[in-house]
C-alpha positions as CSV (number, residue, x, y, z in Angstrom):
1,X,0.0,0.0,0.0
2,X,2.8,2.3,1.0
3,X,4.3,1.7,-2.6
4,X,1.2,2.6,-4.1
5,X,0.5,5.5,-2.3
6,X,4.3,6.8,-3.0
7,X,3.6,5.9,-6.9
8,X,0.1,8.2,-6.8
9,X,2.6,11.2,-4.5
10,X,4.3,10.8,-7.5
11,X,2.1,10.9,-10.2
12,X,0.4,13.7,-9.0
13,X,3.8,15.4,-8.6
14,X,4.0,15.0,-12.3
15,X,1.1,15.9,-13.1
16,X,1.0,18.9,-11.8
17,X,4.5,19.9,-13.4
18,X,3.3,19.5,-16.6
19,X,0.0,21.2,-15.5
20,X,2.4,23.9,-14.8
21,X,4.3,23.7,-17.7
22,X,1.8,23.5,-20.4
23,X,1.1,27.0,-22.4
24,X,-2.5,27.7,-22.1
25,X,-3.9,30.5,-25.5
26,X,-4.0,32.7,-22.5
27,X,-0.7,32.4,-21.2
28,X,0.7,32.5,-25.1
29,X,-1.1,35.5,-25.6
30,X,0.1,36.9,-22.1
31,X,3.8,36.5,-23.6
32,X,3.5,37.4,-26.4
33,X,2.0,41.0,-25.5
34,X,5.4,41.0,-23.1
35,X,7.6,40.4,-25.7
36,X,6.1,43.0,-28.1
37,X,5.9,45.9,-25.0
38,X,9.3,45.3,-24.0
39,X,11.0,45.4,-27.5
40,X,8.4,48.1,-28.8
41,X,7.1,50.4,-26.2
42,X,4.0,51.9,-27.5
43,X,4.7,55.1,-29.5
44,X,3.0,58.3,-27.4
45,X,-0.1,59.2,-29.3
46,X,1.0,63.3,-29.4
47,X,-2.3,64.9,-28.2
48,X,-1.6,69.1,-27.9
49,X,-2.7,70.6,-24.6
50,X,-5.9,72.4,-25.3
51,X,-6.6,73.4,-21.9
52,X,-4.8,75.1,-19.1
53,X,-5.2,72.1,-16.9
54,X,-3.9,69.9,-19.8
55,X,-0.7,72.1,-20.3
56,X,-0.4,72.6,-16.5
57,X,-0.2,68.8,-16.2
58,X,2.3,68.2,-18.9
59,X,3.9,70.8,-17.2
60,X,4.2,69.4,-14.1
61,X,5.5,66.1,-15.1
62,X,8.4,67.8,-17.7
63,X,9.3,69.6,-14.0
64,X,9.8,66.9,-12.5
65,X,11.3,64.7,-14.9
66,X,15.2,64.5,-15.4
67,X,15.3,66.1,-19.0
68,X,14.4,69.2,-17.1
69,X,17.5,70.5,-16.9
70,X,19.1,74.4,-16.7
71,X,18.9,75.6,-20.2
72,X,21.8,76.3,-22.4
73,X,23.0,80.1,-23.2
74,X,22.1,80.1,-27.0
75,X,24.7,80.5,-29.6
76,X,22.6,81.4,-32.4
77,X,22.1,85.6,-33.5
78,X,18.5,85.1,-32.1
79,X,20.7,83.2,-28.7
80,X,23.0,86.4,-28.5
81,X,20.5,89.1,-28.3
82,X,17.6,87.2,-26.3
83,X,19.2,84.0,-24.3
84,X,16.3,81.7,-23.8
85,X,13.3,80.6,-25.1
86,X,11.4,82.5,-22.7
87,X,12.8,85.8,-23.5
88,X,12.4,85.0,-27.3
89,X,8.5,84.3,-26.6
90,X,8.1,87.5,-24.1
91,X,9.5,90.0,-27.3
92,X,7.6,88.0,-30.0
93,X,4.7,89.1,-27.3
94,X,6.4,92.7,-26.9
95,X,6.2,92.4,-23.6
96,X,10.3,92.2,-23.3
97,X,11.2,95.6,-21.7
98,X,14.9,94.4,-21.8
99,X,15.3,94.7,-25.5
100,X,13.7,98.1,-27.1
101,X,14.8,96.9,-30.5
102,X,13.1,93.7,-30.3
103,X,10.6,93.9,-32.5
104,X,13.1,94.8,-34.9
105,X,15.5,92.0,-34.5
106,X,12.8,89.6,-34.4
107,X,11.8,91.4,-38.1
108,X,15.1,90.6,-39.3
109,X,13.8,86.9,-40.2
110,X,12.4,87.8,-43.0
111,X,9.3,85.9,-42.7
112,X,6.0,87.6,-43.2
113,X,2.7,87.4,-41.4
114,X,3.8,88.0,-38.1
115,X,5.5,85.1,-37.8
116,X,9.2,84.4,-36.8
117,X,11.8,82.3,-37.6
118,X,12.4,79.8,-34.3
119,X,16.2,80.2,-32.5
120,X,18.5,77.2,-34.4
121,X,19.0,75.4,-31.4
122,X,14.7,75.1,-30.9
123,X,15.1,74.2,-34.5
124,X,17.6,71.4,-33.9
125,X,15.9,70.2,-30.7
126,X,12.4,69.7,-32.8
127,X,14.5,67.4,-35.7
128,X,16.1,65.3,-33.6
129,X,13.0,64.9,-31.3
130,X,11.2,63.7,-34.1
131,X,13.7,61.4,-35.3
132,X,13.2,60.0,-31.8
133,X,9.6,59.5,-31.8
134,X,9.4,58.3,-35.4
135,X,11.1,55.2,-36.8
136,X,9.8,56.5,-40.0
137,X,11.8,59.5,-40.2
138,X,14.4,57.0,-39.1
139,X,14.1,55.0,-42.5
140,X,12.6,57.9,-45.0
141,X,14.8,59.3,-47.8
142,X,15.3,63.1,-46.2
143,X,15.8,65.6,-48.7
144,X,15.5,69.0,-47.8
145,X,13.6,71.5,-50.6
146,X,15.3,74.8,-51.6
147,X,12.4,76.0,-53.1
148,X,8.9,75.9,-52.8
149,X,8.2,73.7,-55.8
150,X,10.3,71.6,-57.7
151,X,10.4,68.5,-60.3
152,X,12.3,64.7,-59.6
153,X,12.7,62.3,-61.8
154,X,9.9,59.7,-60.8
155,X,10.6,55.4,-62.0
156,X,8.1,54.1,-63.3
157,X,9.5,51.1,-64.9
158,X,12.6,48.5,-64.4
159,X,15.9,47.7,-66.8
160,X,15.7,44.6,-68.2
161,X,18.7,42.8,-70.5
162,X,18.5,39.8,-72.6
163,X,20.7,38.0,-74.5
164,X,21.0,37.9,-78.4
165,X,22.5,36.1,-81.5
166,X,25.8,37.1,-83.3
167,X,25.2,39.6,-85.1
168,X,22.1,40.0,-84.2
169,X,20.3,43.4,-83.0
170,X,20.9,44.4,-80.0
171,X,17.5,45.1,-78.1
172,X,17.1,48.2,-76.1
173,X,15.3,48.0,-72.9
174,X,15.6,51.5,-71.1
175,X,14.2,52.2,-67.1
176,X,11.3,54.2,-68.1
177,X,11.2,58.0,-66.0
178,X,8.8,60.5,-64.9
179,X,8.6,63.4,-62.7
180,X,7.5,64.0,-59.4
181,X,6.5,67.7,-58.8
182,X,7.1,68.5,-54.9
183,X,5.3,71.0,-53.7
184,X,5.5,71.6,-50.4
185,X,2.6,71.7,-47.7
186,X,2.4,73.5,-44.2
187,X,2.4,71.6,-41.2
188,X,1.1,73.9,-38.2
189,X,0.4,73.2,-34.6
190,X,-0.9,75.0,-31.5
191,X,0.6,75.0,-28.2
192,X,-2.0,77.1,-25.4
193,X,0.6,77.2,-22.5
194,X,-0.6,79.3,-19.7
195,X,1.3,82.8,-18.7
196,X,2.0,80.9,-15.7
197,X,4.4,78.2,-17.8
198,X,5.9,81.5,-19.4
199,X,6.7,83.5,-16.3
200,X,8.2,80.3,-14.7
201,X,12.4,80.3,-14.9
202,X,12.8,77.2,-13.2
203,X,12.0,74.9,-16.4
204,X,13.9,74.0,-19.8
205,X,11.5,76.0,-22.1
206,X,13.2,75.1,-25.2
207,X,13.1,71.7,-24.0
208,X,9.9,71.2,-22.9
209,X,8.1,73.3,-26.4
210,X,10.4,71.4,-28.2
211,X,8.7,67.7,-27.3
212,X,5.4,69.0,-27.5
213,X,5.9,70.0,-31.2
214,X,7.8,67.5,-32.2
215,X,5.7,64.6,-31.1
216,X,2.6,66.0,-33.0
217,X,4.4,66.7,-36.3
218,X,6.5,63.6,-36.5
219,X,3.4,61.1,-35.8
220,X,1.2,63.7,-38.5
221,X,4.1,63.1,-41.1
222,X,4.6,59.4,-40.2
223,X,0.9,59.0,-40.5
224,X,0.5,60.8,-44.0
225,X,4.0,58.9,-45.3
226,X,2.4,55.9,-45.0
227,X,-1.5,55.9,-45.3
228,X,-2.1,58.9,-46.2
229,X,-5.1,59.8,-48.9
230,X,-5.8,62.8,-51.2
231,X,-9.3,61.5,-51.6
232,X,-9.8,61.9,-47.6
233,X,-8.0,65.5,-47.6
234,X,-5.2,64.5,-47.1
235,X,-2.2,66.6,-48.5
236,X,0.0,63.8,-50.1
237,X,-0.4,60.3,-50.7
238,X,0.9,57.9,-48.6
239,X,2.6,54.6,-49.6
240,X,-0.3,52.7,-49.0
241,X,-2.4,55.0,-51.6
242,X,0.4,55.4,-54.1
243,X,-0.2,53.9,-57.3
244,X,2.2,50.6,-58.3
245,X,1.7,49.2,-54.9
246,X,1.4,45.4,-54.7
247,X,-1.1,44.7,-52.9
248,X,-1.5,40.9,-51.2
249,X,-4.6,39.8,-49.4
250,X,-4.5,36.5,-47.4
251,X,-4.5,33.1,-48.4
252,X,-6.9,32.2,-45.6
253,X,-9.1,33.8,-42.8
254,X,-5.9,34.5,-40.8
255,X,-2.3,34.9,-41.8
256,X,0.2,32.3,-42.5
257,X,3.5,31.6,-43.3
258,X,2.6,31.8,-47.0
259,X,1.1,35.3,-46.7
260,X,4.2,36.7,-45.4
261,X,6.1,34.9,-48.0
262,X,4.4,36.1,-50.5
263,X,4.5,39.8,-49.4
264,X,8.6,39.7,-49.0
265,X,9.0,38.3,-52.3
266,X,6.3,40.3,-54.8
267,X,9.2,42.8,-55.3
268,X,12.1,41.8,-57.4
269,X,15.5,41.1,-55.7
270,X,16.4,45.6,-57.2
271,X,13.6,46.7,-54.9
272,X,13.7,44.4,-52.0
273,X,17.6,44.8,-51.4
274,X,17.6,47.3,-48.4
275,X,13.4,46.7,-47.8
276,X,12.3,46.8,-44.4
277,X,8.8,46.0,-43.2
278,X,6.5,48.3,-41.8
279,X,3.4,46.9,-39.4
280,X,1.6,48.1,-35.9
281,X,2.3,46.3,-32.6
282,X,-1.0,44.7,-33.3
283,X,0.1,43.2,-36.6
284,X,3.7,42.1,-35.2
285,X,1.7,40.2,-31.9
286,X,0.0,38.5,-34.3
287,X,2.8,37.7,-36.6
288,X,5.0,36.3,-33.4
289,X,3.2,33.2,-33.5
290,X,3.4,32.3,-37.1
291,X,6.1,29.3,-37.9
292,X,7.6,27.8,-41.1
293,X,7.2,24.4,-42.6
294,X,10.0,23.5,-40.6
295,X,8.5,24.7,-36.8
296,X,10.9,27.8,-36.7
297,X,9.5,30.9,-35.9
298,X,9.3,34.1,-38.5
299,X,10.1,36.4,-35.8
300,X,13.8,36.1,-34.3
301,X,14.8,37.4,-31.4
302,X,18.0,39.9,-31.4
303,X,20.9,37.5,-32.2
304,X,23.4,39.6,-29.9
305,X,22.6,42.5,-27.4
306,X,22.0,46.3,-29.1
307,X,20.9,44.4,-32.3
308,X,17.3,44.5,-33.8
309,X,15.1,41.4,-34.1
310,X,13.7,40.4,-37.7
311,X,10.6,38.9,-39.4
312,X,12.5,36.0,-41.4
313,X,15.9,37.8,-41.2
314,X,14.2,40.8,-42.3
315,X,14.3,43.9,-40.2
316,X,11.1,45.8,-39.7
317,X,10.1,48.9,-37.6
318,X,6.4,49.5,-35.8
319,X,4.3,52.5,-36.1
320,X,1.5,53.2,-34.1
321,X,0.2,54.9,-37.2
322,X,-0.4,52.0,-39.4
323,X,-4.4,51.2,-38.8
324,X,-5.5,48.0,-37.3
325,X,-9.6,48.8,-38.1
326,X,-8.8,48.5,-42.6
327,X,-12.1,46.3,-44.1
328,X,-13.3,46.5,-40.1
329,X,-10.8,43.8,-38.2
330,X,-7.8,43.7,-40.6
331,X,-4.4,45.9,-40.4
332,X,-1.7,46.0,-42.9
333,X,2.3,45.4,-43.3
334,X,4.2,47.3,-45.9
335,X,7.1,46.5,-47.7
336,X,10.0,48.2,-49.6
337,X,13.0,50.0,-49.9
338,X,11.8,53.1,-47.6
339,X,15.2,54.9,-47.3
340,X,15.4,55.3,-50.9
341,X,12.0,55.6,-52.5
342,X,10.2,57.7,-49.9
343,X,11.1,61.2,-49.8
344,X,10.5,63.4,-47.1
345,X,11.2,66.9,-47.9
346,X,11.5,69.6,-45.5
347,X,11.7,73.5,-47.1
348,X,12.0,76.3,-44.8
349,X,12.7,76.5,-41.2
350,X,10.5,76.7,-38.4
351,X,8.2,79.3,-37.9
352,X,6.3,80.4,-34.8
353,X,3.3,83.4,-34.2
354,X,3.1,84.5,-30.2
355,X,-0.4,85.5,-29.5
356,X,-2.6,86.6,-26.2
357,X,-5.5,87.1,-28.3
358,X,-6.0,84.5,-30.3
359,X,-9.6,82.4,-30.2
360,X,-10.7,79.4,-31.1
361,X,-14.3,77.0,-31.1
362,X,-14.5,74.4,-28.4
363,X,-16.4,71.7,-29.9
364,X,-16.3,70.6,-26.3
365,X,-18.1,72.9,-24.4
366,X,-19.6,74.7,-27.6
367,X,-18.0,78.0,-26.9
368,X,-14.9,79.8,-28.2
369,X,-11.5,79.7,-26.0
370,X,-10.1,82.9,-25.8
371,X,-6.2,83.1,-24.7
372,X,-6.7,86.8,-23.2
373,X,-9.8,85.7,-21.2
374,X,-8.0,81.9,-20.4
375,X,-4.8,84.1,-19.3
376,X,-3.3,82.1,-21.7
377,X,0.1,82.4,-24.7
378,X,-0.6,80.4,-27.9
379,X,2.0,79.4,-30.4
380,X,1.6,78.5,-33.2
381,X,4.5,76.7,-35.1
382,X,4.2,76.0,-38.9
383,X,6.6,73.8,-41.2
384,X,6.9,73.5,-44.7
385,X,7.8,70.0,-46.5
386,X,6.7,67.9,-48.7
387,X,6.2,63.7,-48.7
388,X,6.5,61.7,-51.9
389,X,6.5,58.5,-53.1
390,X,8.8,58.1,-55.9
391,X,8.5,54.8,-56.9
392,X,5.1,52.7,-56.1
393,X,6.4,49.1,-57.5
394,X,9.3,49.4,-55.0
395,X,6.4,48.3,-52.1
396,X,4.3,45.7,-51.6
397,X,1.3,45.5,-48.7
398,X,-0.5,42.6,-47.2
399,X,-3.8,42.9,-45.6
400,X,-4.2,40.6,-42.8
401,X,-5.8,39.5,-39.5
């Protein structure tokens, strides 16, 4: 009896381990959501401050943070006649007593309406910012503008060679080219920070302005570079519009091995040499599960520390701008040679308006915000690029679930 009893002890014991050990769908889908916020925190979703209590909050937690740090003396002309941010902002205002002429030097820009040209290091701060927040501006061909408008040459077809008899005619099989006018688009946001923000010296102004406008035109840009739509108001077409896109729709009611396959190699070895893929944290959680014929995995862990996992050796970056809700339940994963074929094309520096009496409609409360009356400073900062796709066969898409 004893030896049966110590045979059930141990039965049970194993029992239980492999109780233990077994992967339940909700355990799986428990690591897999660890694995995906670990590797690729969730991009901030850049909401402006539309409300002194929103900007006072933001506020509080730049203050607080480390990155609040003593700001540095400017070296740029605006840095050696006003020295901060703050004193740049008061004689934009002309409330800066300590500078009679500064109206004048702030006129020296150039730039008309009212508006003027931001200090270089603001400028700088803002670029690098939203090369930060965006992988997209990580992997986008960057190509400044030095005009307003100009004309690329646009592909529009591939080389091909072929082989032909002795003294036979040689066949002529020419890339075919087109243009691409750029013309560049304003990119404008609001920032309603509160006199008190203003009047404060204890806080990095040029810091703190500097993530707020850089986090709400980087994700704008990264959102129109890859979806956006003309047809929806948008100002350019994104690649998933553009026209010679491959598009790839699953084989089944969920995606597979094959799907993936098939989106990598739609492009010719020319256009997927240099590709990277392009999906949302909800495509990549579910593309973690997927395996080969073989039982490996698609998705590979980082194969020494610093380096970047892949999808099937390929490296890919996530957006939080790519939808999840196209045809209702489906998002999408794009494909192609980003750093060469999308252009993102900035043309003139940054500009900012100071006002204390600007107003604007509150859908909200159904009543118009008034900066005077909310003892409030608005800036308004305003860029000019353009975004183009230069060559639409160079991507492919899949849709999947």
């Amino acid at each position: 009896m004893d030896e049966i009893m110590h045979s059930i002890k141990e039965l049970r014991k194993t029992l239980e381990g492999k109780i233990d050990s077994c992967i339940t769908k909700e355990k799986a889908e428990n690591m897999v959501a660890d694995i995906v916020n670990n590797l690729h925190p969730a991009q901030r979703k850049a909401v402006m401050p539309t409300t002194t209590e929103e900007v006072l909050e933001r506020f509080a937690q730049f203050s607080s943070s480390a990155k609040n740090k003593p700001e540095s003396a400017w070296t740029s002309e605006y840095g050696r006649k006003f020295g901060s941010m703050k004193n740049f902002i008061l004689a934009a205002k002309g409330n800066q007593p300590l500078y009679e002429n500064s109206k004048s030097v702030l006129a020296e820009s150039g730039v008309s309406g009212g508006g003027y040209l931001v200090p270089t290091e603001f400028s700088a701060n803002v670029a690098r910012i939203m090369n930060e927040v965006s992988p997209i501006m990580q992997i986008a061909n960057v190509m400044p503008m030095g005009s307003w408008k100009r004309q690329l040459p646009k592909q529009t077809s591939n080389l091909s060679v072929g082989w032909v008899a002795e003294n036979g005619i040689r066949g002529i099989s020419n890339p075919t080219f087109g243009q691409i006018e750029q013309v560049a688009k304003v990119l404008a946001t609001v920032v309603k920070c509160t006199d008190e923000l203003i009047r404060d010296s204890a806080v990095n102004l040029t810091q703190f302005l500097s993530e707020l406008v850089a986090e709400a035109m980087a994700l704008e840009i990264e959102r129109v570079a890859l979806v956006g739509d003309t047809t929806k108001g948008d100002p350019f077409k994104g690649v998933y519009n553009t026209d010679g896109l491959a598009k790839i729709d699953m084989a089944g009611t969920s995606v597979s091995f094959d799907d993936i396959a098939n989106l990598i190699f739609k492009l010719n070895d020319a256009n997927a040499a240099g590709s990277v893929l392009v999906l949302s944290r909800t495509g990549l959680s579910k593309l973690l599960k997927l395996k080969d014929a073989n039982g490996n995995y698609l998705w590979q862990p980082p194969a020494a520390t610093g380096a970047q996992p892949t999808i099937w050796n390929t490296p890919y970056v996530v957006s939080s701008q790519i939808p999840n809700d196209i045809d209702t339940d489906k998002t999408i994963a794009l494909f192609g040679r980003f750093n060469r074929h999308l252009l993102i094309s900035p043309r003139q520096e940054m500009v900012v308006k100071v006002s204390q009496d600007a107003s604007s409609w509150n859908a909200d409360t159904s009543k118009a915000d008034s900066a005077f009356m909310l003892d409030q400073t608005w800036l308004r900062f305003t860029q000019a690029l353009s975004i183009d796709v230069t060559f639409g066969n160079a991507f492919s898409c899949l849709t999947f679930k």
